[in-house]
N, C-alpha and C positions, 0 to 999 in steps of 0.2 A: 142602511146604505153601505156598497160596499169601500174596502177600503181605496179604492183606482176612484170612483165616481168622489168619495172623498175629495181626492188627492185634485183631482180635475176642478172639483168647484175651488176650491183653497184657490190655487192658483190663479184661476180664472178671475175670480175677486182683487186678488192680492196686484196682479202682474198685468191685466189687462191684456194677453200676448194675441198677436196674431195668428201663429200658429201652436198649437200644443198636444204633439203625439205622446203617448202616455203607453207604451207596450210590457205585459204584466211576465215577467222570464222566472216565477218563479216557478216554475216545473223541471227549470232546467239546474235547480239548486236542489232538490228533492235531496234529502237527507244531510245534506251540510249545515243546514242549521236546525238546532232545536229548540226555537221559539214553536209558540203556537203555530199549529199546521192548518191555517186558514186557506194556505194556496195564493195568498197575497202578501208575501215578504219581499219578492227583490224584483226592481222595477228599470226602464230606460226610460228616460225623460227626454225630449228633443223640443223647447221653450225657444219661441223665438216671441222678442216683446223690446216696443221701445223704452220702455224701463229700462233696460240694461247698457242704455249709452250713455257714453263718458265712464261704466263703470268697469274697474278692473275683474279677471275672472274668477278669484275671491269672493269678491264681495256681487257678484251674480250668484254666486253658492250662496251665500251668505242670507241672501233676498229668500231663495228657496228652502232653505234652512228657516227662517225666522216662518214665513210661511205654514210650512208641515213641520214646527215644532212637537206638536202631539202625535202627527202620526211616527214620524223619526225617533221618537220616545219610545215608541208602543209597537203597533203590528209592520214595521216596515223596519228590516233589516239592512237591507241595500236600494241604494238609487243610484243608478250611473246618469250623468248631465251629460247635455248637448246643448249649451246654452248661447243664443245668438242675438243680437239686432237684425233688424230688417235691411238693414246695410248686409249685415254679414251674409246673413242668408242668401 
């Protein structure tokens, strides 16, 4: 499985989100990082989930972090968050 279909069940499991764009930018890091060149290192994440109410935007990382503990370890170098409520949104 790849690492983005990964990263999408994780979450889906973990967060329950309403919505969750998942867009793969690492073509646009080509040769900045020298991990393995799977083509799957730096990601945008845009999580929208009532999970995330009442909580600070910390500990919404935090949630996403505990989640992709192994991929964040491993084949995934960057994730930039967009992380919201259904309010926010």
């Amino acid at each position: 499985m790849s690492v983005e279909h990964t990263i999408k069940d994780k979450l889906s499991a973990a967060l329950s989100p309403s919505v969750l764009e998942l867009e793969n930018e690492s073509q646009q890091h080509a040769g900045h990082f020298q991990g393995e060149l799977t083509g799957e290192t730096h990601f945008a994440l845009l999580l929208v989930a009532a999970a995330f109410e009442g909580k600070t935007r910390v500990q919404r990382h935090q949630m996403v972090n505990q989640a992709l503990k192994e991929e964040l370890a491993g084949p995934v170098h960057a994730l930039r968050m967009r992380l919201m409520t259904p309010d926010e949104a």
